[in-house]
C-alpha positions in Angstrom: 19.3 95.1 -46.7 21.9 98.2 -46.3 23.5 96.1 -43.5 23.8 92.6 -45.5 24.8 95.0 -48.8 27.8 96.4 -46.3 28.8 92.9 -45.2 28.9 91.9 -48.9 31.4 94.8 -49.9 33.7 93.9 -46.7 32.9 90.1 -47.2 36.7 89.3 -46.1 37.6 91.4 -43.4 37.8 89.9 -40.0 35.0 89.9 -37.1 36.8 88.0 -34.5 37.1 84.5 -33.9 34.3 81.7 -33.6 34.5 80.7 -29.8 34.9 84.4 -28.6 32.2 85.5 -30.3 29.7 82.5 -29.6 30.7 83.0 -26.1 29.8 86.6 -26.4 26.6 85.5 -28.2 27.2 88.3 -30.3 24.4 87.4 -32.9 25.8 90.1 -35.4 28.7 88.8 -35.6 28.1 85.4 -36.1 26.2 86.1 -38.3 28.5 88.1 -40.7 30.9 85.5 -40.2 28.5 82.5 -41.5 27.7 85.1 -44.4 31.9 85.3 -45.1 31.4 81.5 -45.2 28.7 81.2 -47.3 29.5 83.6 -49.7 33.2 82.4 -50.6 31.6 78.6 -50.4 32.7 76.4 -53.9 29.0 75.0 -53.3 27.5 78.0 -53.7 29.8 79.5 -56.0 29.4 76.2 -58.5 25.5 77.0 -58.0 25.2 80.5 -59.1 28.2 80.4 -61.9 25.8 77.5 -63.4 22.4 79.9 -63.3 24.3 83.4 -64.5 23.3 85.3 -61.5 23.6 89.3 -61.6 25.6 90.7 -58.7 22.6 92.0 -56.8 20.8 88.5 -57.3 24.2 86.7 -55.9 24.1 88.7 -52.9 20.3 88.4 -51.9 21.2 84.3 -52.5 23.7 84.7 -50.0 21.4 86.6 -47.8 18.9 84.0 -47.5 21.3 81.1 -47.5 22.9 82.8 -44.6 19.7 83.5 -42.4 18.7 79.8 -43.5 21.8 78.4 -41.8 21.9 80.8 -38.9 18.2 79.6 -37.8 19.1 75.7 -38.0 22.4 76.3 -36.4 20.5 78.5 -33.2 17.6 75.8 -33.2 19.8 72.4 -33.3 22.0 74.7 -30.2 25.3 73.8 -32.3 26.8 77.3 -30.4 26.3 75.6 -27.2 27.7 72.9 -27.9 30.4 73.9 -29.6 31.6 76.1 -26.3 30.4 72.4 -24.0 32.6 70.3 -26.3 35.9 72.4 -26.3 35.6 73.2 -30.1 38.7 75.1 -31.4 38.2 78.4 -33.7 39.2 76.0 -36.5 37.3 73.1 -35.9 34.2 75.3 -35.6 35.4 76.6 -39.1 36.0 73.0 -40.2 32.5 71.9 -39.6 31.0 74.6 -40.8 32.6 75.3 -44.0 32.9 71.4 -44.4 29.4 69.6 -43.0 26.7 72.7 -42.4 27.0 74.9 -45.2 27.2 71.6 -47.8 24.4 69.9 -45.7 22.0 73.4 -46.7 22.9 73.1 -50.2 22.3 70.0 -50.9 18.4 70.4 -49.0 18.3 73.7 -51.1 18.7 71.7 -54.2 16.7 68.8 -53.7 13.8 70.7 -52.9 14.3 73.3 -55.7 15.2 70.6 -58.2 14.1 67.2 -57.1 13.9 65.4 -60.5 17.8 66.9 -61.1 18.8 66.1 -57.8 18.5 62.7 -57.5 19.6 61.5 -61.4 22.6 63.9 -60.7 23.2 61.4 -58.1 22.1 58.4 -59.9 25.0 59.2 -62.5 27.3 59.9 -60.0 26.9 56.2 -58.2 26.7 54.8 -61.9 29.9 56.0 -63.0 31.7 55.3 -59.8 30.3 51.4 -59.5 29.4 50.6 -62.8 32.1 48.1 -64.7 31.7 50.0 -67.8 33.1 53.3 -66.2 36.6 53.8 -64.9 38.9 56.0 -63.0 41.2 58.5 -65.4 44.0 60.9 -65.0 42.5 64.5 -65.1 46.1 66.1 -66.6 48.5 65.2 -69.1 51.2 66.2 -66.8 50.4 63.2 -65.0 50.4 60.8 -67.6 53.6 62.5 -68.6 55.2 60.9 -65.4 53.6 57.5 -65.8 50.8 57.6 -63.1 48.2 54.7 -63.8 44.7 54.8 -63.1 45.0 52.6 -59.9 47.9 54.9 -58.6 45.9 58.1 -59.2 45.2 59.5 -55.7 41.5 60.2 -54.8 40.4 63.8 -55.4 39.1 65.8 -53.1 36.0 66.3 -54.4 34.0 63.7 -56.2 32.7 66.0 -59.1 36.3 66.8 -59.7 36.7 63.0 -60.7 37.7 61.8 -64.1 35.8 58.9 -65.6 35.6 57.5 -69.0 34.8 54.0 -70.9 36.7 50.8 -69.5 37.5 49.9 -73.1 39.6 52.8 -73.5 43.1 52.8 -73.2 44.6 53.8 -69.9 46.8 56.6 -70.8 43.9 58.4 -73.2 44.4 62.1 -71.9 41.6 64.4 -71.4 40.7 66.7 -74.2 39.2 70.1 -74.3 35.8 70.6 -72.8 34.6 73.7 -74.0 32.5 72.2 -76.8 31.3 69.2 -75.9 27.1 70.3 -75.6 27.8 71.1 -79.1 29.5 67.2 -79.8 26.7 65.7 -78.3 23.7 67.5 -80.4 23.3 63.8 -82.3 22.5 61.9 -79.2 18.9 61.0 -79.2 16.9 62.4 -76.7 15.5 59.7 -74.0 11.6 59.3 -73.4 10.5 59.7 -70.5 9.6 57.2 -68.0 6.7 57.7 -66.2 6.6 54.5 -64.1 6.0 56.1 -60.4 8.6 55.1 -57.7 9.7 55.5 -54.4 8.3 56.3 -51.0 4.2 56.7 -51.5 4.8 56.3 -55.2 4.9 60.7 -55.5 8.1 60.3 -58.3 8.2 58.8 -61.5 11.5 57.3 -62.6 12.0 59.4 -65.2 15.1 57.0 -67.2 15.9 53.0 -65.7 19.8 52.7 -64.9 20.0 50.2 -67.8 19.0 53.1 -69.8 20.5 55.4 -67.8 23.8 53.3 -68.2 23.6 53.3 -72.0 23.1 57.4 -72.7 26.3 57.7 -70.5 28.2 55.3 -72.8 26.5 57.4 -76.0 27.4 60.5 -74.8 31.3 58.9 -74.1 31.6 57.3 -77.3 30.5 60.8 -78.6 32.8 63.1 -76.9 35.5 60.6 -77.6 37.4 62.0 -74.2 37.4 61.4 -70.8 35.5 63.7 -68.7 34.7 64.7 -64.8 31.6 64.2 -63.0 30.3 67.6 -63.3 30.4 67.8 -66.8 28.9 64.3 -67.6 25.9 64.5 -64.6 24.9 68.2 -67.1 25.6 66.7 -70.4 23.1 63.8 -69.2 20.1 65.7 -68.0 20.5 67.6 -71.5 19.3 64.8 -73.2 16.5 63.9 -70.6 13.1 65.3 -69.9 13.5 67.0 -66.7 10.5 68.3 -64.7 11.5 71.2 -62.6 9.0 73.6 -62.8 8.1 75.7 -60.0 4.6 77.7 -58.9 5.4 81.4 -57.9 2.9 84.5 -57.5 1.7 86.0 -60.7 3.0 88.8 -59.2 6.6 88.2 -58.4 9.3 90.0 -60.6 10.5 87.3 -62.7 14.9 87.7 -62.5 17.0 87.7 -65.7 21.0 85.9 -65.8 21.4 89.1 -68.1 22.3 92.0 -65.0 22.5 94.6 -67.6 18.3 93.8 -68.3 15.5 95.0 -66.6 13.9 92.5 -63.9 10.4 91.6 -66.2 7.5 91.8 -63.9 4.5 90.4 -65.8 1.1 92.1 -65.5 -1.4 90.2 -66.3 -4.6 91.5 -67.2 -7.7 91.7 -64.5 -10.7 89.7 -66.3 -12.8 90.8 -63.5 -14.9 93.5 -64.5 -14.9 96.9 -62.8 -17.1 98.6 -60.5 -18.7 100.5 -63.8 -19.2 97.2 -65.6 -20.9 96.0 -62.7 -23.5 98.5 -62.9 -24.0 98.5 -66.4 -24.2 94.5 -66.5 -27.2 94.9 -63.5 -28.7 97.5 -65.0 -28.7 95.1 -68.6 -30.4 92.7 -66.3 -33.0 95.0 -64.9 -34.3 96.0 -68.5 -33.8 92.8 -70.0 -35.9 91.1 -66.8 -39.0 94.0 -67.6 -38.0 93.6 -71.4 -39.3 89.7 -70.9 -41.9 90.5 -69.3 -43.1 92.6 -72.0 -42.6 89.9 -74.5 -44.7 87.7 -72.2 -47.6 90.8 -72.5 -47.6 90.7 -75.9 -47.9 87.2 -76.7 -50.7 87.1 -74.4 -52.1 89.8 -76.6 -51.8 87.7 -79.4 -53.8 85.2 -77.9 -56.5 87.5 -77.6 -55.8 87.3 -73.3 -57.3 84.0 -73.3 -55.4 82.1 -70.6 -55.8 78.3 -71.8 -54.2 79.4 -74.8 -51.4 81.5 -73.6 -51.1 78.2 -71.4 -49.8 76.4 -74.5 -48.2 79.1 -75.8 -46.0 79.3 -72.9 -45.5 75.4 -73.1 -44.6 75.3 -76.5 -41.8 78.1 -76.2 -40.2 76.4 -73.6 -40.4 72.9 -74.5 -39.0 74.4 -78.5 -36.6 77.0 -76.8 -35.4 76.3 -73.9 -36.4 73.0 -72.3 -33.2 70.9 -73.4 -34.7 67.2 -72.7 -37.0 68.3 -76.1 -35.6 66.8 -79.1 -38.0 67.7 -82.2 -41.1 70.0 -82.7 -43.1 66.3 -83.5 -42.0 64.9 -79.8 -43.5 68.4 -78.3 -46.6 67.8 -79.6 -47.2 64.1 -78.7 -45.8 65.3 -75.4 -49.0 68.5 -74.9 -51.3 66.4 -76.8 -51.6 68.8 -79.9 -51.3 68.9 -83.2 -48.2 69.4 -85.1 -49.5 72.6 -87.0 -50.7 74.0 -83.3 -47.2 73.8 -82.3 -45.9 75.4 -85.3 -48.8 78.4 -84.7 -47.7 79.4 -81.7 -43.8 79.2 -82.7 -44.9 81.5 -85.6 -46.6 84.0 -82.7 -43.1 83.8 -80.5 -40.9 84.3 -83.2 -43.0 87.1 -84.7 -42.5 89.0 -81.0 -38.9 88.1 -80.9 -37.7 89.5 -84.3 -39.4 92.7 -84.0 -36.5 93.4 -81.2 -33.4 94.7 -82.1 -30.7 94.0 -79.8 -27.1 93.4 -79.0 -25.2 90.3 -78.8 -24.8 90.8 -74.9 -28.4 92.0 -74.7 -29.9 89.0 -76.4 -27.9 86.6 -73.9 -29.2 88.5 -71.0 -33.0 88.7 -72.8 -32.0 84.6 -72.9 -31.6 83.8 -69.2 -34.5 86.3 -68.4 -36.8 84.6 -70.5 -35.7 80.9 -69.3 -36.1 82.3 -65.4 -39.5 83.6 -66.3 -40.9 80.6 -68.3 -39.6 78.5 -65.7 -41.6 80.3 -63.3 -44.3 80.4 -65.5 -44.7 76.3 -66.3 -43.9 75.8 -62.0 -47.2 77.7 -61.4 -49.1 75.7 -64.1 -48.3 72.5 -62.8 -50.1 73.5 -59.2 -53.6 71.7 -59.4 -55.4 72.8 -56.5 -58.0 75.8 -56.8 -56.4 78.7 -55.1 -53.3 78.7 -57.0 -54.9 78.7 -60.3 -57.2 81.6 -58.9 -54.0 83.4 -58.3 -52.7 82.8 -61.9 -56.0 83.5 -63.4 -54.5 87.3 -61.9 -51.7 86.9 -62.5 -52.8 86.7 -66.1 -54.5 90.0 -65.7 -51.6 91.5 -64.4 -49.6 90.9 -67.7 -52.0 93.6 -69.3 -50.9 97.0 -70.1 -51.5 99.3 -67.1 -53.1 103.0 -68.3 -50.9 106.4 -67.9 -47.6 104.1 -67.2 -44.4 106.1 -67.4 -42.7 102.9 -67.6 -42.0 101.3 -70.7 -41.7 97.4 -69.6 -44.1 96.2 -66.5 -43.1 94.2 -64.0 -44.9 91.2 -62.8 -45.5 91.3 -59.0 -44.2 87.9 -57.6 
């Protein structure tokens, strides 16, 4: 970065000439020359003037462009052959300030802004073919001296190119331009068309050129004034709905046009939780896993320890809390084959359990998933029919009972 910030101080001072350096293969220098190039390019110049670049922003632009072009130049072997076919210092010059350095541009845009890319060059072919659009002088000076439209000569570049209505007259001179985003504040935004198009159908066409064609002759009836290419291709996509958005790392410092501001750098926050949380929130699963498990002991309890009753217990507490398929307390009890009051008896000896804990919001959603894990374990076993499993539940059952001179406060059910 020292080395590119040097070349950018002493961007025009001389490194030798093209062919004796390529025939040196002097990397360096060819490159800084390509940077001298690039940096002083109108294509590049008209690219950062339009997005309000800082200094330092314009010269790490220049950086990239630069290495960009120097790696398709050295893979397409354009030194080679420019030493094979007898290219002169200022052909090589030609070509690359002329075909290359455009050429990279143009790619750079397309695939930074596709969608303003190619209705840039929709407007452009529109005004240039269409029979409402015509050719005007860009200065008064030359209508001072009587040049016509057909006898004004071609401009070098084509966004340099004055068009304007057909209907207008001939010698109509360009006005002002500095206000004409502010003129054109009572053209109606276009809707946006969302038809799909071109190769695979992966764009959507955005505006049709009949529509296309008519905001052009809005905005000129508007702005009452003839005007160049470049200015009507950006007072056009004003009034469209461009998509040009682009996916970067959360983490990449966001650049300001302002220089004077600092670069923002957004930090978002971590909704991960931290090694501490994670403890905590396994050790709130722990006692809220034995906490169930007591809950379980104490509805047994309640049932005197007689297991065909904490059998329905345990049926009617999942089927009324947890079992989702269950709509009503009424369907529950035609589904066990009970009565409607038995249901609401053992609900009454849940409940009565439940409420005399007092817990947290995060506690109670934890108790929540231990409880449905259990019960679902619970209502598995029961539905085992053969002799030895219900032999084990019948000690299982047991199990569930307080055990005597126990430190710990919730016990665990062995698996």
């Amino acid at each position: 970065m020292l080395a590119a910030k040097k070349q950018w101080e002493n961007v025009g001072n001389s490194t030798g000439e093209w062919i004796e350096i390529i025939s040196k293969g002097d990397a360096e220098a060819i490159w800084t020359k390509l940077f001298q190039i690039v940096s002083r390019h109108s294509a590049v110049r008209s690219f950062y003037a339009s997005h309000g670049l800082s200094q330092d922003s314009l010269r790490d632009l220049c950086c990239d462009l630069t290495q960009e072009l120097f790696l398709r130049l050295q893979k397409k072997a354009r030194w080679d052959f420019y030493l094979d076919a007898g290219y002169t210092n200022e052909r090589v010059e030609h070509e690359l300030y002329g075909i290359e350095v455009p050429n990279l541009i143009s790619q750079f845009l397309r695939e930074r802004y596709p969608e303003s890319y190619r209705l840039a060059r929709r407007i452009s072919n529109l005004l240039m073919t269409k029979k409402e659009f015509r050719r005007f002088s860009r200065t008064k000076e030359d209508l001072a001296i009587g040049k016509q439209a057909s006898t004004v000569p071609p401009c070098s570049k084509m966004v340099q190119q004055v068009y304007g209505l057909a209907i207008w007259s001939p010698e109509k001179p360009m006005e002002n331009q500095q206000h004409l985003h502010e003129m054109i504040e009572e053209v109606a935004h276009r809707m946006r068309d969302t038809r799909r198009a071109g190769r695979g159908s992966t764009s959507q066409v955005v505006i049709s050129n009949v529509d296309l064609t008519q905001l052009i002759i809005d905005i000129f009836q508007t702005i009452d004034t003839p005007t160049d290419i470049r200015t009507m291709r950006s007072l056009v996509l004003s009034r469209l709905a461009i998509e040009d958005s682009q996916i970067i790392p959360m983490e990449e410092t966001v650049l300001t046009s302002n220089p004077e501001k600092e670069p923002i750098r957004m930090d978002y926050a971590d909704s991960k939780p931290n090694p501490e949380e994670e403890v905590l929130e396994k050790e709130m699963a722990s006692q809220m896993g034995l906490l169930a498990n007591d809950i379980l002991r104490r509805c047994l309890e309640r049932v005197r320890n007689k297991p065909q009753r904490f059998q329905k217990l345990v049926e009617v507490v999942w089927h009324c809390y947890f079992n989702q398929t269950s709509s009503s307390q009424t369907h529950v009890a035609r589904l066990m084959d009970i009565s409607d009051s038995l249901v609401s008896h053992y609900r009454k000896i849940f409940d009565s359990v439940i409420r005399s804990e007092d817990l947290t919001v995060d506690e109670w959603i934890c108790l929540n998933y231990a409880l449905d894990r259990r019960l679902s374990d619970i209502i598995r076993e029961f539905n085992k029919t053969d002799i030895e499993t219900k032999t084990r539940w019948d000690k299982k059952i047991h199990l569930l009972q307080p055990a005597h001179n126990s430190s710990t406060k919730y016990l665990a059910v062995s698996a």
